[in-house]
C-alpha positions in Angstrom: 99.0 -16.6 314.3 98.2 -17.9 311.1 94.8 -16.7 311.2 95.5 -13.0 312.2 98.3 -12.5 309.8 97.7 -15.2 306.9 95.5 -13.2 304.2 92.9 -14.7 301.6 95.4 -13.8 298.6 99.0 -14.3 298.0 100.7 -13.0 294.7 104.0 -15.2 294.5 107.0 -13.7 293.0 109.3 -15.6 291.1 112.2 -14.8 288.7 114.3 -17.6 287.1 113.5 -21.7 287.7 117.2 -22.7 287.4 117.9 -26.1 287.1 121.3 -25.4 288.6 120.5 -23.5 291.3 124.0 -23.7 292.6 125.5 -22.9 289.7 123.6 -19.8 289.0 124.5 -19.0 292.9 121.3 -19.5 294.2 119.6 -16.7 292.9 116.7 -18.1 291.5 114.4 -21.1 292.3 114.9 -24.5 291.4 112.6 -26.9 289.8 111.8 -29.2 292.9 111.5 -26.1 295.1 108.4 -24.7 292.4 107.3 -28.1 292.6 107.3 -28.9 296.3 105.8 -25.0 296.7 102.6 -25.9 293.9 102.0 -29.3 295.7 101.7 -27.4 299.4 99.5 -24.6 298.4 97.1 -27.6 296.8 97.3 -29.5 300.3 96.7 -26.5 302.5 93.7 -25.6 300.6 95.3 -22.7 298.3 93.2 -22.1 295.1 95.9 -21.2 292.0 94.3 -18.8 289.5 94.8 -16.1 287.3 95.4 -12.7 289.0 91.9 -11.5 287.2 90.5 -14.1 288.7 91.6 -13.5 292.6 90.8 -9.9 292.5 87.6 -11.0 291.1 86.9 -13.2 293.5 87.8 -11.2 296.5 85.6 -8.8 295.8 82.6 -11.4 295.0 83.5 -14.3 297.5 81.6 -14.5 300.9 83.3 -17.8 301.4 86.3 -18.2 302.9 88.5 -19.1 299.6 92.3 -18.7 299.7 93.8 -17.7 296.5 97.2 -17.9 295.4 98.8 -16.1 291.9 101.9 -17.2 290.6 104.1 -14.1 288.6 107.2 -14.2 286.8 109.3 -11.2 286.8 111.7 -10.5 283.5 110.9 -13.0 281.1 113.7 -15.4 281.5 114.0 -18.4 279.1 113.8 -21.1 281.7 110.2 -19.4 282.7 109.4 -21.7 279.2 111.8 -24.3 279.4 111.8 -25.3 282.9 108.9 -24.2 284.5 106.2 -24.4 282.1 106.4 -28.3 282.2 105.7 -28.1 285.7 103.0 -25.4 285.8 101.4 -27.4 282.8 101.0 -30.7 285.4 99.4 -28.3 288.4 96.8 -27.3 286.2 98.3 -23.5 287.4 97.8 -19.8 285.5 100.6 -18.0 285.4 101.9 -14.0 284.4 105.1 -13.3 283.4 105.8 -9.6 283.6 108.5 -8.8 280.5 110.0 -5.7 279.7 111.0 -4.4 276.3 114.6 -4.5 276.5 114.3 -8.2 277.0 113.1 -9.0 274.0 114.6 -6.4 271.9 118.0 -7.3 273.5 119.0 -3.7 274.6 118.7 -4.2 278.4 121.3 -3.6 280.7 120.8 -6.6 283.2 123.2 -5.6 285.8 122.6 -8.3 288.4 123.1 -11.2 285.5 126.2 -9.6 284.8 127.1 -9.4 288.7 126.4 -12.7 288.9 128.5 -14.1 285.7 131.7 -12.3 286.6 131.2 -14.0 290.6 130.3 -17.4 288.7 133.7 -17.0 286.6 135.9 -15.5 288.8 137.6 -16.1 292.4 138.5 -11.9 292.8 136.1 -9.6 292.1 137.2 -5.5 292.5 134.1 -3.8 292.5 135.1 -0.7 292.3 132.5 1.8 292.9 132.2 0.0 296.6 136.0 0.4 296.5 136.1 -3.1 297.8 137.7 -6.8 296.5 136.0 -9.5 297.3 137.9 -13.1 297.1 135.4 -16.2 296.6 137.0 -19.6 297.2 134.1 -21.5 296.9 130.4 -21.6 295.2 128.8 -20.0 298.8 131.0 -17.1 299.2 130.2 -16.2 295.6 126.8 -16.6 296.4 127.4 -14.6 299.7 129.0 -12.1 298.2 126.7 -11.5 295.1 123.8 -10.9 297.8 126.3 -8.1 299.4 127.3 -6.3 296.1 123.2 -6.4 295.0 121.8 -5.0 298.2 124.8 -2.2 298.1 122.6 -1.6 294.6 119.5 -1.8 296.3 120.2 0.8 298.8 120.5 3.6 296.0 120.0 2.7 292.5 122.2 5.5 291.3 125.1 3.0 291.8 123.8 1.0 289.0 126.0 3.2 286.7 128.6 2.9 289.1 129.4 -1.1 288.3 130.2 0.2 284.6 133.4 0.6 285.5 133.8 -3.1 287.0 132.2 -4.4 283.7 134.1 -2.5 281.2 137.4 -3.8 283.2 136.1 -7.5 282.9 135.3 -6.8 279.4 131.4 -7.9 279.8 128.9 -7.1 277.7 125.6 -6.5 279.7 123.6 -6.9 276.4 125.4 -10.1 275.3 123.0 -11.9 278.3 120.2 -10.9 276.9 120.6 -13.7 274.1 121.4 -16.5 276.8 118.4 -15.3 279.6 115.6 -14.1 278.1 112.8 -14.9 275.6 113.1 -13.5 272.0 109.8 -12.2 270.2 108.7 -15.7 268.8 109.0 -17.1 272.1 106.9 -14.3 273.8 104.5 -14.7 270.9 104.2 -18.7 271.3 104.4 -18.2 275.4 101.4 -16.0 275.2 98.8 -18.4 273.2 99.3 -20.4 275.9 96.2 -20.9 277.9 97.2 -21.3 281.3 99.7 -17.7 280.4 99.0 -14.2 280.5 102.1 -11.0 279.5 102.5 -8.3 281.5 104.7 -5.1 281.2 107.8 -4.1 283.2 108.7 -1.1 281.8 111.1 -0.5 279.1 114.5 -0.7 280.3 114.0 -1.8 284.0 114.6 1.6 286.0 113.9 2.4 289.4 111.2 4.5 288.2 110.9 7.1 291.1 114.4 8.0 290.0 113.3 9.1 286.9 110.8 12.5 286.4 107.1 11.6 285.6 107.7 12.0 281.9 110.2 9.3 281.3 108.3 7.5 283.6 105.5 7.5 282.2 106.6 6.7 278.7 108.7 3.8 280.5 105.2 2.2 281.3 103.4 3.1 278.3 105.4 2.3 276.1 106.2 -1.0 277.3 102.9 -1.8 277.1 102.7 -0.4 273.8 105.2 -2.9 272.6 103.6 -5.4 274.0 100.4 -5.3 272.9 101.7 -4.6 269.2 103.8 -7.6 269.4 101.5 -9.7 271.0 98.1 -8.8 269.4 96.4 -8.8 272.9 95.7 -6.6 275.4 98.3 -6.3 278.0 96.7 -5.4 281.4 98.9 -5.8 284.1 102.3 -4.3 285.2 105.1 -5.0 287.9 107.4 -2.2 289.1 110.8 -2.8 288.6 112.5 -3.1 291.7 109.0 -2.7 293.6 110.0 -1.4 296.7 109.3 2.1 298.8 112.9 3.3 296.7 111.4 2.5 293.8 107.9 3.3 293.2 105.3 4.7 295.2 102.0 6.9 294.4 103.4 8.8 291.5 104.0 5.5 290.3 101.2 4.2 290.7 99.0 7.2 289.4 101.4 7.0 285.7 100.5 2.9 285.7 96.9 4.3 285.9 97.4 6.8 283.0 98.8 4.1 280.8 95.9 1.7 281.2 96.9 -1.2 283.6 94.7 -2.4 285.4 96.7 -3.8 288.3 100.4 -3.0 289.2 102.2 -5.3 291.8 105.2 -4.3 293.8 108.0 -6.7 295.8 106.2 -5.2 299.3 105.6 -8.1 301.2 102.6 -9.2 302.6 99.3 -11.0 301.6 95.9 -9.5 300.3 93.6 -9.2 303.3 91.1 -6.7 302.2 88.3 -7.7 299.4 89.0 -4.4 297.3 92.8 -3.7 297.5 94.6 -0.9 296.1 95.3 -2.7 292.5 98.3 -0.6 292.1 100.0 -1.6 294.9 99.6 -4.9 295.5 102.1 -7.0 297.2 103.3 -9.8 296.9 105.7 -13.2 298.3 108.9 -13.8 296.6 110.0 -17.0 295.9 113.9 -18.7 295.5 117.2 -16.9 296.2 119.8 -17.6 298.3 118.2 -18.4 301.9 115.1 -19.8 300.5 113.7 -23.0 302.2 110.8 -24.9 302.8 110.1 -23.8 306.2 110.5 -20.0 305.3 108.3 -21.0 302.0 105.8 -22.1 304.8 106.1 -19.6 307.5 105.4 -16.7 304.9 102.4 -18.0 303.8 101.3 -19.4 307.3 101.6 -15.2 308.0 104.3 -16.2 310.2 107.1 -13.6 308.6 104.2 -10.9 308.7 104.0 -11.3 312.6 107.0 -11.2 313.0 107.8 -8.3 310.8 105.0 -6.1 312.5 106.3 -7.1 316.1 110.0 -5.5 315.0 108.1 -2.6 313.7 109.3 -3.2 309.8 108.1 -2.2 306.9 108.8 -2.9 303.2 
């Protein structure tokens, strides 16, 4: 099994390290889980590096390497605060993928505000599903959080159908962006570091196969346009937002092209097999959320949930 479905790559996707992971409803990862997750991939062999680096590699290496890439999607502050600290004592490269709206404070982060009115409140009307939902307890919350996102998932038009549920509760999507994500300095500081590299995630966060190609495109260039002028680097690589089959596809991967990436990764799972993979589609392993565990940490590297997703005929 795990050598017919394990690859030689593995980009890791991660969002927030949250040091209370119950708290935050389990939608990120916590600490000890990034820190159980670094120490396996040393003790199985995994080499951590830089996603230059792996690509690099694969298409050099006649020996059997297996290398892992750890990405950040969002640029959330605990990326710094918490995780840093532990990426610092693993010696491990990292790439946090920020969009503009983040640091300018103008995005519209509808899953943090999901989650902060199921955090504060025991009944929820969301009303474009026409449905309440009553949480007694920190796991419904959690529980029903999951529901009310994949409902999003399924057709990203419904983001602008939660504005009603947010104007209601009187929440401010943009007032998050203070309390989640990293501010310009902080980027700034974040990207001197040596062990970090910035990439871009468009400018507001859109599912952008909903869009036509020419806000598309200027989602991605101009992101990265931002960046670099903030930054005073170059900025190579970008994730799509979303980063599945709804979301992106060839167009997509065409306009990353256009605006000079170099790579672009998607949330497709899987592992890299091939020396010379499509670097605009690449996918990659999330990390955290609510049903996370060791074992399933395990079997999807091990290529266990790829066997199993093959033999039920799925596809990302």
């Amino acid at each position: 099994m795990r050598r017919a479905f394990a690859g030689r790559a593995a980009i890791l996707m991660l969002h927030e390290i949250q040091q209370d992971w119950r708290w935050e409803l389990k939608t990120g990862a916590s600490p000890d889980f990034l820190e159980y997750s670094l120490k396996w991939l040393r003790q199985e062999g995994w080499e951590i590096v830089s996603l230059d680096t792996c690509l690099e590699q694969l298409a050099a290496d006649t020996q059997p390497h297996r290398y892992a890439v750890l990405t950040f999607d969002d640029g959330y502050r605990d990326n710094v605060a918490t995780a840093l600290p532990i990426l610092e004592r693993h010696n491990a490269p990292f790439t946090v993928y920020v969009p503009t709206g983040a640091v300018t404070r103008t995005l519209q982060p509808w899953w943090l505000g999901l989650r902060e009115l199921f955090r504060l409140r025991d009944s929820i009307a969301i009303d474009g599903m026409a449905m309440r939902f009553s949480c007694r307890d920190f796991d419904e919350k959690a529980s029903a959080l999951e529901k009310v996102s994949n409902w999003v998932h399924e057709d990203y038009h419904r983001v602008e159908m939660l504005t009603p549920t947010f104007n209601k509760a009187g929440l401010s999507l943009e007032s998050l962006n203070d309390t989640y994500f990293l501010n310009g300095a902080e980027l700034q500081a974040l990207a001197r570091h040596p062990l970090a590299s910035i990439g871009g995630h468009t400018e507001s966060h859109p599912a952008l196969a909903y869009l036509n190609e020419a806000l598309a495109r200027a989602e991605m260039a101009d992101n990265r346009n931002y960046l670099e002028g903030l930054l005073q680097r170059p900025v190579r690589h970008v994730a799509f937002p979303y980063g599945n089959a709804r979301a992106c596809g060839p167009r997509e991967q065409h306009l990353a092209v256009e605006a000079g990436f170099s790579t672009a990764v998607t949330t497709r799972h899987g592992q890299i097999s091939d020396r010379k993979p499509n670097h605009f589609a690449l996918p990659r392993i999330a990390l955290g959320g609510p049903f996370d565990s060791r074992i399933a940490f395990e079997g999807r590297m091990n290529g266990v949930q790829s066997a199993v997703e093959m033999l039920l005929g799925r596809s990302n």
